[in-house]
C-alpha positions as CSV (number, residue, x, y, z in Angstrom):
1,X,14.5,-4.2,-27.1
2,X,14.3,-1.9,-24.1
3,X,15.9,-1.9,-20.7
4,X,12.8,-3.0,-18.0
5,X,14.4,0.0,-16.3
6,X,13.4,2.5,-19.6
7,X,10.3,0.7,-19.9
8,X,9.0,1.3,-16.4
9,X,9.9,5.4,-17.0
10,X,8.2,5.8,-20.3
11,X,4.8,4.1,-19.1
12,X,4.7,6.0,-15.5
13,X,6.0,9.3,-17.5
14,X,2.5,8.5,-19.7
15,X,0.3,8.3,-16.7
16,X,-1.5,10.8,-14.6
17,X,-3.7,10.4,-11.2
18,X,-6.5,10.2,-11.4
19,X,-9.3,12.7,-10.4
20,X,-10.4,13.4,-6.3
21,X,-13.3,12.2,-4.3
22,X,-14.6,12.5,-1.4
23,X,-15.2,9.7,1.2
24,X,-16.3,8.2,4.5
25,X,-13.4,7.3,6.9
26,X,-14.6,3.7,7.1
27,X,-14.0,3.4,2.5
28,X,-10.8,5.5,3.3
29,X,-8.0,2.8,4.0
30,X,-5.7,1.8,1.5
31,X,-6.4,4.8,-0.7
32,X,-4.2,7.8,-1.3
33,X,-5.1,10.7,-0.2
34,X,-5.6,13.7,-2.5
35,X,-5.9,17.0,-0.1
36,X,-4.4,17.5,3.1
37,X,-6.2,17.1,5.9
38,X,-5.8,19.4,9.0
39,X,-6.9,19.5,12.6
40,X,-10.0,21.0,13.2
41,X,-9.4,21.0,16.8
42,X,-7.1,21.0,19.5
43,X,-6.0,17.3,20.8
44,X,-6.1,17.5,24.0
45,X,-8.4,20.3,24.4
46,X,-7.0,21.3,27.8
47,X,-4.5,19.7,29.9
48,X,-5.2,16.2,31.1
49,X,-4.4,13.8,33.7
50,X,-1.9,10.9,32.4
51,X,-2.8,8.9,35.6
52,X,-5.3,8.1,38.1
53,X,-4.5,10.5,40.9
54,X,-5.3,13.7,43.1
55,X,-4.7,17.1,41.3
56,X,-3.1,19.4,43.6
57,X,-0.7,21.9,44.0
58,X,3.0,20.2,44.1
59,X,3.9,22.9,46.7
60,X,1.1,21.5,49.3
61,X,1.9,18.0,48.3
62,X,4.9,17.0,51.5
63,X,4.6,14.2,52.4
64,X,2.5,13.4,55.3
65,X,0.8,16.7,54.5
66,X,-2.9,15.8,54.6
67,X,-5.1,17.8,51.9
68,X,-8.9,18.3,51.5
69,X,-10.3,16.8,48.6
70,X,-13.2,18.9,47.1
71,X,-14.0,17.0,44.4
72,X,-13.7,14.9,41.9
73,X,-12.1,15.6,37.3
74,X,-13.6,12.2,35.8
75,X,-13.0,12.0,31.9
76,X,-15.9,13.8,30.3
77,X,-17.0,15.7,33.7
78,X,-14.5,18.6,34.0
79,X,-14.4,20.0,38.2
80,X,-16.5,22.9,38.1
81,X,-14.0,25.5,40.2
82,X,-10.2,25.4,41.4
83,X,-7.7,24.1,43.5
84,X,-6.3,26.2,45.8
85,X,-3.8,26.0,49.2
86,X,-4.3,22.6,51.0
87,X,-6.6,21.2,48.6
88,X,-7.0,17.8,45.8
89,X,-9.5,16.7,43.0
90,X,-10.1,13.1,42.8
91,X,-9.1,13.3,39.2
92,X,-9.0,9.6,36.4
93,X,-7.1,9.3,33.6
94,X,-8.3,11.7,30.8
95,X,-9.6,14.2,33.2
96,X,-9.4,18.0,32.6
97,X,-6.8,19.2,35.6
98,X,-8.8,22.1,37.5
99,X,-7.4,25.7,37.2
100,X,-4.2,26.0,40.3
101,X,-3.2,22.3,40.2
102,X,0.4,21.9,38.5
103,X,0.9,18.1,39.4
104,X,-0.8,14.6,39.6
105,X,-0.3,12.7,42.9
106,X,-1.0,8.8,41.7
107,X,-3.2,7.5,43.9
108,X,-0.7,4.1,44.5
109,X,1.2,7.0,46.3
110,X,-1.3,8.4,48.3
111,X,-3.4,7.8,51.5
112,X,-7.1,8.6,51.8
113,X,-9.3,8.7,54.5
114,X,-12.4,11.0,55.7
115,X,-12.0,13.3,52.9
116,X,-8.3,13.9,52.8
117,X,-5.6,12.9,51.0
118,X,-2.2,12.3,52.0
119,X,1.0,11.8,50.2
120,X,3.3,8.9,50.5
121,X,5.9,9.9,48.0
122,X,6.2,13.9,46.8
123,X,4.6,14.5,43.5
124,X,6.5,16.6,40.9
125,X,5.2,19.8,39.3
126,X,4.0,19.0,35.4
127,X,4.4,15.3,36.2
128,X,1.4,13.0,34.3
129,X,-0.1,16.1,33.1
130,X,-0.7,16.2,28.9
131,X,-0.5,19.6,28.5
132,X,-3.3,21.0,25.7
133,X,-2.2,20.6,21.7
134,X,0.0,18.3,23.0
135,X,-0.5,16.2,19.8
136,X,-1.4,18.3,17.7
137,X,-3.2,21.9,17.6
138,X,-6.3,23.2,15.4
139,X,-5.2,24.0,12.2
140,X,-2.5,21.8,11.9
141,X,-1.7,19.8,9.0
142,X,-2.3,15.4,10.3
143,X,-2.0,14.4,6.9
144,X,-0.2,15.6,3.4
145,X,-1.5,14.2,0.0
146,X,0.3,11.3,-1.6
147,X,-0.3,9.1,1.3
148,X,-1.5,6.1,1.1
149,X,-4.1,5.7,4.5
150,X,-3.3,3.1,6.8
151,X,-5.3,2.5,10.1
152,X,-3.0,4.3,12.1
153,X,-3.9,7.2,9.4
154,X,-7.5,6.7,9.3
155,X,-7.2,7.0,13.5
156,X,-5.6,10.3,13.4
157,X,-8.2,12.0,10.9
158,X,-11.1,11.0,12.5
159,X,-9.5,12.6,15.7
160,X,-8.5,15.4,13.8
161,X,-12.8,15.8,13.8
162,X,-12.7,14.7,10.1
163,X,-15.6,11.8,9.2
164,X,-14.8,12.3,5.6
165,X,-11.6,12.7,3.6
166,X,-10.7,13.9,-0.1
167,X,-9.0,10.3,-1.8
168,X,-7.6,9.5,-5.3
169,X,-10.3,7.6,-7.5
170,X,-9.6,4.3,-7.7
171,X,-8.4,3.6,-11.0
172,X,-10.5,1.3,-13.3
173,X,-8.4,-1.0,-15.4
174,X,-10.1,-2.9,-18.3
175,X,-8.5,-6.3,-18.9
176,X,-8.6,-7.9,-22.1
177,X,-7.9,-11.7,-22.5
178,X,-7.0,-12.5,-26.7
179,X,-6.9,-16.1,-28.3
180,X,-9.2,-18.1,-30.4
181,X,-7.1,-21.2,-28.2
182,X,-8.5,-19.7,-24.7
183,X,-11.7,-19.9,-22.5
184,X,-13.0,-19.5,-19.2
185,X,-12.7,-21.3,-16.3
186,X,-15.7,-23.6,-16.5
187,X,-16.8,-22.9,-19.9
188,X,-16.4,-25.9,-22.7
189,X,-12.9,-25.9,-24.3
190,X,-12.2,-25.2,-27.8
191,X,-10.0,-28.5,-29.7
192,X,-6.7,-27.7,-28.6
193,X,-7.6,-24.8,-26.4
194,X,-6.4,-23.8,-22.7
195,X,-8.5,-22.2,-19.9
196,X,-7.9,-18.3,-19.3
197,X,-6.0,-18.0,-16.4
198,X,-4.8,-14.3,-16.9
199,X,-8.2,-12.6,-16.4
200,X,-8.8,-13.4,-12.8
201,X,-4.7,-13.3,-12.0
202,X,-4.8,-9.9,-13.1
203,X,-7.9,-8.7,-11.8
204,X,-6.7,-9.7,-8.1
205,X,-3.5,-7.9,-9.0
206,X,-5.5,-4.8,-9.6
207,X,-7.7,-4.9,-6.4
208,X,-4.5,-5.8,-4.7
209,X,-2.6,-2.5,-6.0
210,X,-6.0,-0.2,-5.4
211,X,-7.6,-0.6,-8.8
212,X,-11.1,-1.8,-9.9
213,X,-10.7,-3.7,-12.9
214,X,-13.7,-4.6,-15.5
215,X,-12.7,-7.9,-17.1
216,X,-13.9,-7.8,-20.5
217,X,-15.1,-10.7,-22.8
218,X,-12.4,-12.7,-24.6
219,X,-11.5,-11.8,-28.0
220,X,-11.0,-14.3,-30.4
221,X,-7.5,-13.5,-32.8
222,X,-9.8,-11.4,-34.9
223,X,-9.3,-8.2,-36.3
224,X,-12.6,-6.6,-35.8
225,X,-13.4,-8.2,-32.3
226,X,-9.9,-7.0,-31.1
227,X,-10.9,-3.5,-32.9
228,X,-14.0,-3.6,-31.0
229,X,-12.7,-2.9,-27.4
230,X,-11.3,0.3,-28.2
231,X,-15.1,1.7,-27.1
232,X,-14.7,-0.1,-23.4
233,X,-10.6,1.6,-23.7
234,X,-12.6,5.2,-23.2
235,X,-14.2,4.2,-19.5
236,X,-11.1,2.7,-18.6
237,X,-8.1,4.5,-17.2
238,X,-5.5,1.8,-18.2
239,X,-6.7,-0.9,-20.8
240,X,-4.5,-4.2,-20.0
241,X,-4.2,-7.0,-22.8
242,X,-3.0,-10.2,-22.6
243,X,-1.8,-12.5,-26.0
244,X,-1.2,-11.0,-29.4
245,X,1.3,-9.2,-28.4
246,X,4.3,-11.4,-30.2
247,X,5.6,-11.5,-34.0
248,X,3.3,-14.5,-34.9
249,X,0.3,-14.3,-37.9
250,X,-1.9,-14.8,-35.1
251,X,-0.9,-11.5,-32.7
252,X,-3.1,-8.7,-33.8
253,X,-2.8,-6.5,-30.8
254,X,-1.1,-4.1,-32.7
255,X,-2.7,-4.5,-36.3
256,X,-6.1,-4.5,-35.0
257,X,-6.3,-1.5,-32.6
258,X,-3.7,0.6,-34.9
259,X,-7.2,1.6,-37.4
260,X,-8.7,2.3,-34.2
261,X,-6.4,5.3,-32.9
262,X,-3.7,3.3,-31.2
263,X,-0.4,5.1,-31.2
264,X,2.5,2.9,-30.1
265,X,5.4,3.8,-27.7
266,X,7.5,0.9,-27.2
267,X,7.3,-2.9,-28.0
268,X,10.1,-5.6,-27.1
269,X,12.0,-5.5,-23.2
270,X,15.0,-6.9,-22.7
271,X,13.6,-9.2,-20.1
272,X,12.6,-13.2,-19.4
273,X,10.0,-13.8,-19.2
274,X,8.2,-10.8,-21.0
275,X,10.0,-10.3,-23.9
276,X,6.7,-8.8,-25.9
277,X,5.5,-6.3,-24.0
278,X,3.7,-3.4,-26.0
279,X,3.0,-0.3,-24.4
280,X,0.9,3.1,-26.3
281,X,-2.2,5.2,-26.3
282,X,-5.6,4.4,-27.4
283,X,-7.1,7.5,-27.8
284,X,-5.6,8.8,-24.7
285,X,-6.5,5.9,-22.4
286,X,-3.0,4.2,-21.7
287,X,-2.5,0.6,-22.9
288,X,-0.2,-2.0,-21.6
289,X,-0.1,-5.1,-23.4
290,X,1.0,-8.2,-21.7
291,X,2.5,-11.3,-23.2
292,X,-0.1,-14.2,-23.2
293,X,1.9,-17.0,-21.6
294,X,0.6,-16.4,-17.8
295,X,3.9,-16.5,-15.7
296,X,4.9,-14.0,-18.4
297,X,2.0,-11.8,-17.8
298,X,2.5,-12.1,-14.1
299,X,5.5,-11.3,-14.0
300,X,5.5,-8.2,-16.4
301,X,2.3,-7.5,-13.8
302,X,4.9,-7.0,-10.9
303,X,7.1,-5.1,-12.9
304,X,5.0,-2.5,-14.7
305,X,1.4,-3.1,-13.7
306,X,1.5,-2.9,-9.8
307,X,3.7,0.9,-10.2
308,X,1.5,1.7,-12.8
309,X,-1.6,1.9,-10.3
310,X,0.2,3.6,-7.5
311,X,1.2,6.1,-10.0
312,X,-2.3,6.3,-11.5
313,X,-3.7,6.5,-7.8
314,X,-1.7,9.1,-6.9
315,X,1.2,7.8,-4.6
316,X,4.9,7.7,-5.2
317,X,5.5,4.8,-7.9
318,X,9.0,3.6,-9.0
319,X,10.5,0.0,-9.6
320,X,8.9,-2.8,-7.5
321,X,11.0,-2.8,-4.5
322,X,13.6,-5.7,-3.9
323,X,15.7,-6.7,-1.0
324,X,18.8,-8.5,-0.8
325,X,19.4,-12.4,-0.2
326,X,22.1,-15.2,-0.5
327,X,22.2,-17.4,-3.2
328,X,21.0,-21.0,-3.1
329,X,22.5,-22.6,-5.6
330,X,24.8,-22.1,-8.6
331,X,23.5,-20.4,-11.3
332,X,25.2,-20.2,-15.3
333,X,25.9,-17.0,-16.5
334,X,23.2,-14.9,-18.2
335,X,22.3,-13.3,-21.6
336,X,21.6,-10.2,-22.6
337,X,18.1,-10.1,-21.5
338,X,17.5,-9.2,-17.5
339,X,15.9,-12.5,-15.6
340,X,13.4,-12.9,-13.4
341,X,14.1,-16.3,-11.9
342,X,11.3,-17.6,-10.0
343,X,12.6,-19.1,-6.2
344,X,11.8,-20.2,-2.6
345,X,13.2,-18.3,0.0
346,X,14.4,-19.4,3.5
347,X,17.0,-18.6,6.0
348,X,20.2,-19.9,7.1
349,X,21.3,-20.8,10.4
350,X,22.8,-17.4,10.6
351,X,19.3,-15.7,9.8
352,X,20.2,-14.6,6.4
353,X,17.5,-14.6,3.6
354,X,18.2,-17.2,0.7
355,X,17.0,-17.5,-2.4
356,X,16.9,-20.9,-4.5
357,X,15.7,-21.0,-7.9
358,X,13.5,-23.8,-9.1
359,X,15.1,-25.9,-11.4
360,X,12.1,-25.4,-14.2
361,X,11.5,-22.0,-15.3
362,X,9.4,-22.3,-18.2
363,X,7.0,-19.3,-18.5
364,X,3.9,-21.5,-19.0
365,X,4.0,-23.1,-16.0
366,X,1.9,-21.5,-13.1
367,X,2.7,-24.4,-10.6
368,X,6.6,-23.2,-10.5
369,X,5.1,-19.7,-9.9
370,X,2.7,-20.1,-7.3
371,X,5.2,-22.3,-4.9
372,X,7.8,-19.3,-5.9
373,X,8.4,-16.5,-3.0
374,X,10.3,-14.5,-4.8
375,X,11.6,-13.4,-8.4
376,X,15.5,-13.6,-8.3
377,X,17.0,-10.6,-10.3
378,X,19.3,-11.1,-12.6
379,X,21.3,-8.2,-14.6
380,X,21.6,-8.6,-18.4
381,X,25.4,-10.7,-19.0
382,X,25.4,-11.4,-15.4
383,X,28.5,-13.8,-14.7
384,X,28.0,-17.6,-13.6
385,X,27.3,-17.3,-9.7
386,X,27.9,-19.4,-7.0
387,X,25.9,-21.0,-3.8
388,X,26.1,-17.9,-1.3
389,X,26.8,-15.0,-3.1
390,X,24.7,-12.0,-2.8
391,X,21.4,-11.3,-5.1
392,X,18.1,-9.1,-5.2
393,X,14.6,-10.7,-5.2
394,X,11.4,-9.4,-5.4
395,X,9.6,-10.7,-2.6
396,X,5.8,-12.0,-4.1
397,X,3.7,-12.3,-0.8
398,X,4.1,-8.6,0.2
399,X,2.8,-7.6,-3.1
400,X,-1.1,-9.8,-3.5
401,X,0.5,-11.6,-5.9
């Protein structure tokens, strides 16, 4: 057995981004982008009124001073001429400020009456204007590659004068369910079969982490049907399986696809649940073999799948991130395999996070996972802990799952 650390190095080491395309802002968000993206004009174009006010010359502006106004700077309709001795534009927020104005007179601190202005408070030289490029100038770089958009991102390209951008492909995962014991949710049930559960966990995973997944049919613990998806492997930039990945007469994972091309990497982690995790190349496309039991799967899915599809679409990828809590209750002390203790969290009357750990952790059972918050990390030979001492979870609502 492996360190989950090792594990999670050798599969992102084996995985590359995928290719670029190109598209419309609106299909943008959430995807990472794959060329920069640079201003193709200045923001603002000119300098702007901040305010709704007078533009004028701060040396005219004394107060009691009354000025002619000549005109008027709405957004969109820039004053035609200047501003010169003894003289105001009528000017709204957004407006260009006319050529010999230097300051913005608000118009809460102004008078105006018969086509003059007065001040009522002395308006400062560069005050409420936005100078031009004040955001940013033509040619310079909004966005770098590796970034996964956000609104805020999408917002800024499109007034960077961009209606397209250049994204990672979306990664198609194929998903593989094994078992003559399993079927569909809604189909009949074998005698002494289960329904599937894995298939549509996984595939909302996927579309959760920026992948498009194509579930495949179940294969029955069969040498040839296993052996057959090695065709679907080659449209497929990750192949996931789930089942026949253990030691048992019935796990033919390995001994069905190994005819086929599959070259193996690692098998076994040092981890609960998860244990038989297999991880290789089927004739190049990457496959990650989950363990059939589905809090097993899931779990392994936090660990390895979700970085494995920010690595494949082209962001930064690296352990799932944790954060730090108190303890709940006590805990005995661990063996040599790390844990993944499935908990609620909640917070003290201090504010603190706390984790407590269900008192069932059986890897089979979905209902103790999907009242969970968290996965409580535990290292491998951990000592016995105690009701407040400090741990790392894995919190499970930031991450789709």
């Amino acid at each position: 057995m492996i360190p989950v650390a090792d594990a999670l190095a050798r599969i992102l080491d084996g995985l590359p981004p995928t290719g670029p395309e190109t598209v419309a802002l609106p299909e943008a968000w959430g995807r990472v982008l794959a060329a920069p993206v640079a201003a193709r004009l200045t923001q603002p174009p000119a300098a702007v009124s901040a305010m709704d006010g007078y533009a004028l010359r701060a040396a005219d502006a004394a107060v009691g001073t009354p000025l002619r106004v000549i005109g008027q700077a709405p957004a969109g309709h820039p004053f035609p001429g200047q501003v010169g001795p003894g003289e105001a534009v009528r000017i709204f927020t957004g407006g260009f400020v006319p050529p010999g104005a230097d300051a913005i007179l608000l118009q809460e601190d102004a008078t105006a009456a018969d086509g003059r202005v007065t001040a009522t408070e002395a308006p400062r030289a560069g005050r409420h204007i936005r100078r031009a490029g004040l955001d940013f100038a033509a040619g310079d770089t909004l966005l770098s590659p590796g970034r996964k958009l956000t609104a805020r991102d999408i917002g800024l390209a499109a007034a960077g004068n961009h209606p397209w951008v250049t994204v990672h492909r979306r990664p198609r995962v194929g998903i593989l369910a094994t078992g003559d014991e399993i079927a569909l949710p809604g189909d009949p049930l074998p005698e002494g079969g289960i329904v599937s559960s894995n298939a549509h966990a996984l595939a909302t995973l996927i579309r959760a982490g920026g992948g498009d997944s194509l579930v495949l049919p179940i294969a029955p613990d069969d040498r040839d049907a296993i052996a057959a998806i090695a065709g679907a492997a080659a449209r497929c930039d990750l192949l996931v399986t789930t089942g026949g990945a253990s030691v048992g007469d019935h796990d033919l994972v390995q001994a069905a696809l190994g005819p086929e091309g599959f070259s193996l990497d690692f098998w076994k982690i040092a981890m609960r649940p998860g244990k038989p995790l297999i991880f290789g190349h089927l004739h190049g496309t990457p496959l990650l073999g989950l363990p059939g039991n589905p809090v097993s799967a899931l779990v392994c899915a936090v660990l390895f799948l979700l970085p494995s599809l920010a690595r494949l679409s082209g962001a930064p990828a690296g352990p799932t991130p944790r954060r730090p809590a108190l303890l709940g209750t006590d805990l005995p002390a661990n063996d040599r395999r790390e844990d993944y203790v499935r908990a609620t969290l909640s917070a003290d009357a201090s504010g603190a996070l706390v984790a407590t750990p269900f008192s069932l952790q059986d890897s089979s059972m979905l209902t103790v996972l999907a009242r969970a918050d968290a996965l409580l990390v535990r290292a491998p030979y951990a000592p016995a802990a105690r009701a407040g001492e400090p741990v790392s979870v894995i919190e499970l609502s930031t991450l789709g799952v």
